[in-house]
C-alpha positions in Angstrom: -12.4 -3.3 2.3 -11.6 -2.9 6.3 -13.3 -6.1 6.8 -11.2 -7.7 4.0 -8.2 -6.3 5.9 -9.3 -7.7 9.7 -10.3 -11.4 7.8 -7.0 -11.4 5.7 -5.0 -10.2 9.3 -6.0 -13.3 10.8 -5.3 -15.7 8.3 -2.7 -18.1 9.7 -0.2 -17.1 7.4 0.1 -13.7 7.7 -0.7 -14.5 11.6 2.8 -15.7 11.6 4.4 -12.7 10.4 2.7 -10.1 12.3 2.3 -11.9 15.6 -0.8 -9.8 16.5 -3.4 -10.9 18.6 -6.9 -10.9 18.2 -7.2 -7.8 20.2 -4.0 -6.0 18.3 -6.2 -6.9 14.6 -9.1 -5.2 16.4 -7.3 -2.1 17.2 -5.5 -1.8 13.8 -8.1 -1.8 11.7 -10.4 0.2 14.0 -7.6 3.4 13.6 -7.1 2.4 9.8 -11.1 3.1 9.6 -10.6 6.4 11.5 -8.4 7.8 9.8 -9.2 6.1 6.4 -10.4 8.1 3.4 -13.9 6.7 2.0 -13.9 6.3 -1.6 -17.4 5.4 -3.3 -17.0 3.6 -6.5 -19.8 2.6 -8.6 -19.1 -0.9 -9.4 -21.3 -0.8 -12.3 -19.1 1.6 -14.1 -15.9 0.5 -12.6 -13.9 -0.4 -15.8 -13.5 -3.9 -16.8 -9.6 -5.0 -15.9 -9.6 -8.4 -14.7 -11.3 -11.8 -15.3 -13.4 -11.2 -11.8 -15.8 -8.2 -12.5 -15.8 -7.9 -8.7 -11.6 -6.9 -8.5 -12.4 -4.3 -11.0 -13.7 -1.5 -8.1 -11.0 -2.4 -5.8 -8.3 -1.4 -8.8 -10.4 1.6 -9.4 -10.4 2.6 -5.8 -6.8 2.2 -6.2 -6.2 4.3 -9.0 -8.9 7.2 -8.1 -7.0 7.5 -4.6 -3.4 7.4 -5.8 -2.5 4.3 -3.6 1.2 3.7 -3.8 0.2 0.1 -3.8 -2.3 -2.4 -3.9 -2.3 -5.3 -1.4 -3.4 -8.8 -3.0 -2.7 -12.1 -3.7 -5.5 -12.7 -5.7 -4.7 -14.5 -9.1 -6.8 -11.9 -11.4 -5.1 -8.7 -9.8 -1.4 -10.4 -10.2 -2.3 -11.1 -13.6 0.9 -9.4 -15.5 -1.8 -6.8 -17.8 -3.6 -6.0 -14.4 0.1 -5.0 -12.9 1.1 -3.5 -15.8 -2.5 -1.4 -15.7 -1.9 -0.5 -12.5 1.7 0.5 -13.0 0.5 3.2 -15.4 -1.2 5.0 -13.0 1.4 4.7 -9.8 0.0 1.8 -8.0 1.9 -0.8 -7.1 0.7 -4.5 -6.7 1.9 -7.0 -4.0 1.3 -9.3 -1.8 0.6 -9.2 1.8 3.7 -11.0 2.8 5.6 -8.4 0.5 4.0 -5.3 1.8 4.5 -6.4 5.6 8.3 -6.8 5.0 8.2 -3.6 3.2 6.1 -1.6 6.0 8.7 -3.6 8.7 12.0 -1.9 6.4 10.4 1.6 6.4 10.3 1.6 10.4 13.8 0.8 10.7 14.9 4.0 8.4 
């Protein structure tokens, strides 16, 4: 998942709203993994939610850790019964473009 987060930081896109450097991606996701809490999840018996058998542990991570939300803009996860599944149990799905503007609103409180 941290390497999902340091290859989806450098997409151009999101690039553009962050304005971090190379370096600044580095640095981020090296203290999210040091303070991160690792969660093993048997992807076997993961539950089946979405279309893509491999989304189905990343929702379960979600759910077994309480996540407030779940960052994606994949297509299976943003399918309305995945959201609505994930709903039930407190998680929240958006997009990365969403939860940056988010995460940007909560510093200004």
């Amino acid at each position: 998942m941290l390497a999902e987060l340091d290859r989806v930081l450098r997409y151009p896109r999101v690039r553009k709203i962050h304005g971090l450097s190379d370096a600044d991606i580095e640095d981020f996701v090296q203290s999210i993994q040091q303070v991160a809490l690792v969660v093993e999840v048997d992807a076997a018996k993961s539950v089946r939610i979405t279309r893509d058998k491999d989304d189905d542990p990343v929702i379960d991570t979600a759910i077994r850790t309480k996540a407030n939300y779940l960052c994606s803009i994949d297509k299976d996860i943003g399918a309305a019964d995945v959201v609505d599944h994930c709903k039930a149990f407190g998680v929240e799905v958006v997009s990365d473009t969403m939860l940056i503007a988010f995460l940007r609103n909560q510093d200004r409180e």
